[in-house]
C-alpha positions as CSV (number, residue, x, y, z in Angstrom):
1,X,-59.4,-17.9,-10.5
2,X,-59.0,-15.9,-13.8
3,X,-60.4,-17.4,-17.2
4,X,-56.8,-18.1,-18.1
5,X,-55.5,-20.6,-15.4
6,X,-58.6,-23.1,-16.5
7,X,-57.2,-23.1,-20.2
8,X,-55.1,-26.1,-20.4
9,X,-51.2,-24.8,-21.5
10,X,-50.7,-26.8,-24.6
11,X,-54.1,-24.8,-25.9
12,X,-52.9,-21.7,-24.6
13,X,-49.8,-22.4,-26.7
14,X,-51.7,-22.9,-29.5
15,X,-53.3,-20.2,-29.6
16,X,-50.4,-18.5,-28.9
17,X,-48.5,-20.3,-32.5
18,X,-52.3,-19.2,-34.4
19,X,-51.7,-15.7,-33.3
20,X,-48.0,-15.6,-34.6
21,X,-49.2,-16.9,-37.9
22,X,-51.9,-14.5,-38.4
23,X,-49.0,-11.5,-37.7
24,X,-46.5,-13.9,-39.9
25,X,-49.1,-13.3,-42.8
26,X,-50.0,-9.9,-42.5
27,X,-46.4,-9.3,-42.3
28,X,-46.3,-12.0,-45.5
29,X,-48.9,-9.8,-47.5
30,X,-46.7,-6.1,-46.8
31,X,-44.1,-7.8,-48.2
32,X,-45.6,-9.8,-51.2
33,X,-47.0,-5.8,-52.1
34,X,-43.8,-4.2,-51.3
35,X,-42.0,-6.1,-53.7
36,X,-44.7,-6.1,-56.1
37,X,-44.4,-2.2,-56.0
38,X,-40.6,-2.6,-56.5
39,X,-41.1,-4.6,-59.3
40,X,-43.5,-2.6,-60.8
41,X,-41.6,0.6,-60.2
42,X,-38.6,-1.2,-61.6
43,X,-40.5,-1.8,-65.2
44,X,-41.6,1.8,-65.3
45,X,-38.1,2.8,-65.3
46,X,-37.1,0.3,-67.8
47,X,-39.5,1.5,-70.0
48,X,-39.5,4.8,-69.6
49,X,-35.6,4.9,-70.4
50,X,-36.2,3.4,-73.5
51,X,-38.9,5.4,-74.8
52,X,-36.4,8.5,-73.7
53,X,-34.8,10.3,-76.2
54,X,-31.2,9.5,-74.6
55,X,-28.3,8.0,-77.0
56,X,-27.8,4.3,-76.8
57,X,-25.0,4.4,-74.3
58,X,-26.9,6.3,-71.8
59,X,-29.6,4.6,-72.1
60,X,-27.4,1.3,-71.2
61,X,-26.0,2.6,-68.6
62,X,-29.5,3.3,-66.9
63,X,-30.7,0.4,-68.2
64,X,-27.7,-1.3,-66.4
65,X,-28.6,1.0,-62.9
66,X,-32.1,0.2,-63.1
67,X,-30.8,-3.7,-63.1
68,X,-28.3,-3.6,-60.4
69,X,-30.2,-2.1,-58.3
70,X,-34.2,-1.8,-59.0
71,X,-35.5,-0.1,-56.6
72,X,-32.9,2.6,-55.8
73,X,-32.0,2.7,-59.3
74,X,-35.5,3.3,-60.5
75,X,-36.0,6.0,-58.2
76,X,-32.6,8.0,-59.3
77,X,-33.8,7.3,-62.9
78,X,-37.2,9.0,-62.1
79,X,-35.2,11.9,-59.8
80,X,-32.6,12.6,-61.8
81,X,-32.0,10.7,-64.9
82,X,-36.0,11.6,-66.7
83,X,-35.6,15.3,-65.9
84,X,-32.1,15.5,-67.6
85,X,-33.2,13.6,-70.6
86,X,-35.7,15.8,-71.1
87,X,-34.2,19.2,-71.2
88,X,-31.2,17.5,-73.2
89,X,-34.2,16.6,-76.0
90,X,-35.9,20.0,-75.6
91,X,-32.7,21.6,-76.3
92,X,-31.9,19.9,-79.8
C-alpha cells in the first residue's frame, strides 16, 4: 500500500486544482512582467522619437508604427529608425 491510495480522491484532486493554480500564477506573474516590459519599451520609443531630430512627418509615421504595433514597432524604431535619424542629424 503506497502513501497515495490512503489519500481520499476528492483531496488528491485538490491538491491537484492547488498545484495548477500555483503554475497558473507563475505563469500569471511572466506575463504581468512581459507586458510591463512591452509597455515600457513601447514609451521609450515614443519618447525617444520625439526627442529625435526627425521632421514632423517622420516622426508621425513612427509615432503611428510604434502605436500599431508596440512591441515590434518599438524594436524596428530602436534597430533601424534611431540609427538613421541620427546620421541624417549629424549630416546637417
Amino acid at each position: 500500500m503506497n502513501a497515495l491510495s490512503a489519500v481520499h480522491p476528492a483531496h488528491l484532486q485538490a491538491m491537484g486544482d492547488t498545484g495548477r493554480l500555483v503554475l497558473a500564477g507563475g505563469a500569471m506573474t511572466v506575463a504581468l512582467a512581459a507586458a510591463l516590459a512591452a509597455l515600457v519599451l513601447a514609451i521609450a520609443a515614443l519618447l525617444s522619437v520625439l526627442r529625435s531630430g526627425l521632421c514632423t512627418a517622420a516622426k508621425i509615421l513612427w509615432v503611428a508604427v510604434v502605436l500599431a504595433a508596440p512591441f515590434l514597432g518599438s524594436l524596428a524604431w530602436f534597430a533601424l529608425g534611431r540609427s538613421r535619424a541620427r546620421r541624417r542629424t549629424a549630416s546637417r
